[in-house]
C-alpha positions in Angstrom: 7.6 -9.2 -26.2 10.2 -8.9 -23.0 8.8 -9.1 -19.6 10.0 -6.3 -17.4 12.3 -7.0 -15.2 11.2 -7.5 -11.5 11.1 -5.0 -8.9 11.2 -7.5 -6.0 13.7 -10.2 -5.4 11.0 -12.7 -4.2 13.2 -15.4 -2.6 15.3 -12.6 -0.3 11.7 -11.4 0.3 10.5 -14.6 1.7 14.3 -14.9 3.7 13.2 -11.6 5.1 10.0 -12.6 6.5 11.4 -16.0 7.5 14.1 -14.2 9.5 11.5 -11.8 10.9 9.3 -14.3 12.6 12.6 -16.3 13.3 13.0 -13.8 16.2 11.4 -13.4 19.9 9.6 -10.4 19.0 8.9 -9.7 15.6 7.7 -5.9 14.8 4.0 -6.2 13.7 2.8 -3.4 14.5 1.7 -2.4 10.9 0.1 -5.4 10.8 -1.9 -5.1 13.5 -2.8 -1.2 13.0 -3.9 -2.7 9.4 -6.1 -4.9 11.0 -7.4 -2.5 13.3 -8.6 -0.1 9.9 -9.9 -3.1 8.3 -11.8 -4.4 10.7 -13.1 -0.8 11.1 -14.1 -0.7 7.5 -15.8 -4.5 7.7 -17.9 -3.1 10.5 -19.1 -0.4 8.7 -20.3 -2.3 5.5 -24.2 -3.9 6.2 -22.8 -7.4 5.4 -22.4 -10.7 6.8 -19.4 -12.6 5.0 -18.8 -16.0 5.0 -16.1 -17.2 2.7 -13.5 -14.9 3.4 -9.8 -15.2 2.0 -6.7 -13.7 2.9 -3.9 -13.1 0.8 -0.8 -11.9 3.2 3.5 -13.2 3.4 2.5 -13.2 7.1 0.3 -16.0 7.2 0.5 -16.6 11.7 -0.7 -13.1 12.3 -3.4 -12.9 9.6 -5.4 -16.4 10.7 -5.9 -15.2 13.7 -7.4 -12.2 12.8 -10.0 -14.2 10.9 -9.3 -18.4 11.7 -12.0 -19.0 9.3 -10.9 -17.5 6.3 -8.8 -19.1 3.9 -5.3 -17.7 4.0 -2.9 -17.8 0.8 0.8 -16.4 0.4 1.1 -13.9 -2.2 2.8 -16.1 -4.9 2.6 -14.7 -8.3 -0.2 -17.0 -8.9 -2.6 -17.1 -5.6 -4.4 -20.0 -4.3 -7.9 -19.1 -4.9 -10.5 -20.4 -6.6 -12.4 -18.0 -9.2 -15.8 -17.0 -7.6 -15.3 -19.0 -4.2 -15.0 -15.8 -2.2 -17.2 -13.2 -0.9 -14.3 -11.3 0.7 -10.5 -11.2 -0.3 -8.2 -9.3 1.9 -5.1 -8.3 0.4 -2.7 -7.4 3.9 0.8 -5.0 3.6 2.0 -7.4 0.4 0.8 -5.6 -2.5 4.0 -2.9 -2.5 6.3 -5.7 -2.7 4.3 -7.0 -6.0 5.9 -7.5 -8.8 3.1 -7.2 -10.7 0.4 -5.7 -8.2 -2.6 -5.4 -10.9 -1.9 -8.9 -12.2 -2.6 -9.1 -8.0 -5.9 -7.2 -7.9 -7.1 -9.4 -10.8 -6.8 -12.7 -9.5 -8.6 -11.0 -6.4 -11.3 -9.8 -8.0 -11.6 -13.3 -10.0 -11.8 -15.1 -6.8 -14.6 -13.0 -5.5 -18.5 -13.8 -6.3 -20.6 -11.0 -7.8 -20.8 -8.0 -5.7 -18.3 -9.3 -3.4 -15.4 -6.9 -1.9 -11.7 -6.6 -1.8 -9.5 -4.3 0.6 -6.2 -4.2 0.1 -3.8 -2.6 3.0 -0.2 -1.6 1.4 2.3 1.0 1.8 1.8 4.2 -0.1 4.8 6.8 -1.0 5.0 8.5 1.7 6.6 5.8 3.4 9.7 6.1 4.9 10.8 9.4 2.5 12.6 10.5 5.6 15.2 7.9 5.7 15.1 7.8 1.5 16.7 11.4 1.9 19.5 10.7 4.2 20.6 7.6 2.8 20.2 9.3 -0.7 22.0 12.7 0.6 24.9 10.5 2.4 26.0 8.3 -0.6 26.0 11.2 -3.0 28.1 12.6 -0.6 30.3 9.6 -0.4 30.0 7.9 -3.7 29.1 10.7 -5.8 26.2 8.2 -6.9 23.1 6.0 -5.4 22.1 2.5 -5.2 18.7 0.8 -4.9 18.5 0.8 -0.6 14.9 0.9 -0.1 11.6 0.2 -1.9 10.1 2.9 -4.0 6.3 2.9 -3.6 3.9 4.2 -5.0 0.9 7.6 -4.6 -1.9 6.7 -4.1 -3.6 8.6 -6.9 -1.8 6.0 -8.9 -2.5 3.2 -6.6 -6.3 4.1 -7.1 -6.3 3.7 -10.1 -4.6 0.1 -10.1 -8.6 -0.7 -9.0 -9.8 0.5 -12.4 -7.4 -1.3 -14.3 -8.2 -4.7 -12.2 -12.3 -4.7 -13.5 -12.8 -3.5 -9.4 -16.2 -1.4 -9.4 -17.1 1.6 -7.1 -12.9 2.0 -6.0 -11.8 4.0 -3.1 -8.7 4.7 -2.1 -7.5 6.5 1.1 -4.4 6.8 3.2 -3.6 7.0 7.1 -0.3 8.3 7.9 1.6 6.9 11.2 4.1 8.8 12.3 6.7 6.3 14.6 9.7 7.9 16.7 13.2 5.9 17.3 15.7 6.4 19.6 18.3 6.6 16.8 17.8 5.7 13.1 19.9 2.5 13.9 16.8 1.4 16.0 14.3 2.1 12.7 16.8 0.3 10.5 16.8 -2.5 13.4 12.7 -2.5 13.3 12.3 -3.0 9.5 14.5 -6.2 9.6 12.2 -7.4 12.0 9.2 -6.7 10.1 10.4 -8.3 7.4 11.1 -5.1 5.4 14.7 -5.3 4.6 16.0 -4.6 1.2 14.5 -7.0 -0.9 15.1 -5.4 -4.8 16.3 -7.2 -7.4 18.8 -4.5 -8.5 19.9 -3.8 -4.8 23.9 -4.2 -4.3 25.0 -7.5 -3.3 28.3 -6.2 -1.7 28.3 -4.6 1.9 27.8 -1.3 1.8 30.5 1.3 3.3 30.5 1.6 6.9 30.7 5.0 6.7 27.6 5.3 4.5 24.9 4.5 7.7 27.0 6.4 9.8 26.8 9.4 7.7 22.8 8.8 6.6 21.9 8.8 10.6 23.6 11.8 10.5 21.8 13.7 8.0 18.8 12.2 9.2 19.4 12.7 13.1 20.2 16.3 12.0 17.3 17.1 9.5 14.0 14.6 10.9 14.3 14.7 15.4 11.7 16.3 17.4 12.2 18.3 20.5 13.4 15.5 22.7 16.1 14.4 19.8 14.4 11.4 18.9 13.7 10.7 15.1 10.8 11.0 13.2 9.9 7.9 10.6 6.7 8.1 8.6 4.9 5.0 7.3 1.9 5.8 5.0 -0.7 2.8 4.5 -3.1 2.6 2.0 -6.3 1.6 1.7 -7.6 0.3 -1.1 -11.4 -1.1 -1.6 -13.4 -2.8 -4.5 -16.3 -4.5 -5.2 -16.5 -7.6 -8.1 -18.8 -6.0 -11.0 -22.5 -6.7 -10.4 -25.8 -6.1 -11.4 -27.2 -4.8 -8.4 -24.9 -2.4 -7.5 -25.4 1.4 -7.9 -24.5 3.1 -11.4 -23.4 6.5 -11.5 -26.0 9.1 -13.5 -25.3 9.8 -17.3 -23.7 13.4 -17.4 -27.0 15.9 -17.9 -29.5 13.3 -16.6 -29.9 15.1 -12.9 -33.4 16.8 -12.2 -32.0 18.7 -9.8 -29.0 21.6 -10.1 -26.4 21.8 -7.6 -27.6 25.8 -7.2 -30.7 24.6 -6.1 -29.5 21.6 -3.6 -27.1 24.3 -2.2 -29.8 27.0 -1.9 -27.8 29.6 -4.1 -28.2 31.5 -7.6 -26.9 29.9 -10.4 -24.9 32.1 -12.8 -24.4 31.5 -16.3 -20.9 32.1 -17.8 -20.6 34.3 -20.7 -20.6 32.3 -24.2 -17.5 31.9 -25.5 -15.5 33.9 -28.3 -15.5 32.4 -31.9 -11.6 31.7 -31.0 -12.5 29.9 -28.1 -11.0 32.6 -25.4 -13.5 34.7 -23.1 
């Protein structure tokens, strides 16, 4: 059976972040508004962990949010030892996965019983304002389109990437940022210095047309500026948490096993529906 073929072009990836952190001031912002929420969610959980791991292609920034975790890049095979872990992070790598469940299995591998996994990515919403006007301005020009920037995915899909990796009691939730540029030359300017540049396999190797980005910041000048004609880009992050199967943990009730109706919790009348017809319509 054939393999897929990849999404990601790992070794341009890697050039990307290289590049990235190459310059004076690389744009971390979304790392560091990640570890904001995450450190939010730690401090909200009533445990003390003590063999944390990361697993991030920004290494620098991520030990020193936690020096004493063990930090790992997010190779298709990660670093970690099965049931070493009480914590795995999983830190804005997982959209760039080629095989992102294949991920959240090896995390949840690495973790002891009951132990957790958050994983920060990028969710679909994700710059959908530039997709347009890059999409709109080729059409235009080419009469066709080109692979120009990552598709991601929504995160009712995304949750349920949890489920698939063994992950018990999975949540998944999203905080949309919204960031203003100057001009969308200044957003295409920030990504490569996040490390976000086009990295897909399929993506053109040729330039593209000049007249392509001038025509895309265009259309996107025109349709996404605010009132003082600066443009709007939106990155969505997702959240998503996990704990390693266990015992202990809390089991949902068996459908028809509560002792209590929802009328009753609610302090309300219950009303039965009508039986049904024999042909199964009311």
């Amino acid at each position: 059976m054939n393999a897929p073929p990849a999404l990601t072009d790992t070794i341009a990836l890697a050039r990307n972040r290289a590049r990235a952190m190459a310059l004076p001031a690389p744009a971390l912002f979304l790392h560091e508004e990640a570890a904001r929420e995450i450190k939010e969610r730690l401090n909200e959980v009533n445990r003390r962990f003590t063999k944390p791991a990361i697993v991030t292609g920004f290494p620098d920034f991520w030990r020193g949010f936690m020096p004493e975790a063990k930090v790992v890049s997010e190779s298709e095979v990660l670093d970690l030892t099965p049931g070493a872990h009480d914590l795995v992070l999983h830190t804005l790598a997982l959209h760039w996965a080629n095989d992102p469940v294949g991920q959240l299995v090896q995390c949840r591998h690495a973790l002891r019983p009951d132990g957790l996994m958050i994983a920060a990515m990028m969710g679909g919403q994700t710059l959908h304002e530039l997709r347009a006007a890059l999409a709109e301005a080729e059409i235009a020009l080419t009469g066709g389109l080109s692979p120009r920037v990552l598709p991601m995915g929504e995160i009712r899909d995304l949750g349920a990437l949890l489920q698939r990796a063994g992950l018990a009691l999975p949540v998944a939730d999203s905080l949309p940022l919204s960031v203003s540029y100057e001009t969308p030359f200044h957003l295409m300017r920030d990504l490569r210095a996040m490390g976000e540049a086009n990295a897909l396999q399929a993506r053109h190797r040729r330039f593209a047309p000049r007249q392509l980005f001038a025509e895309a910041a265009r259309r996107y000048s025109a349709a996404f500026s605010d009132a003082e004609g600066r443009i709007r880009a939106t990155f969505e992050m997702v959240f998503l948490t996990g704990w390693a199967p266990s015992p202990d943990q809390p089991k949902p009730l068996r459908p028809g096993s509560a002792k209590a109706s929802l009328a009753e919790a609610l302090g309300t009348s219950e009303i039965p529906l009508p039986d049904p017809a024999p042909n199964g319509r009311n």
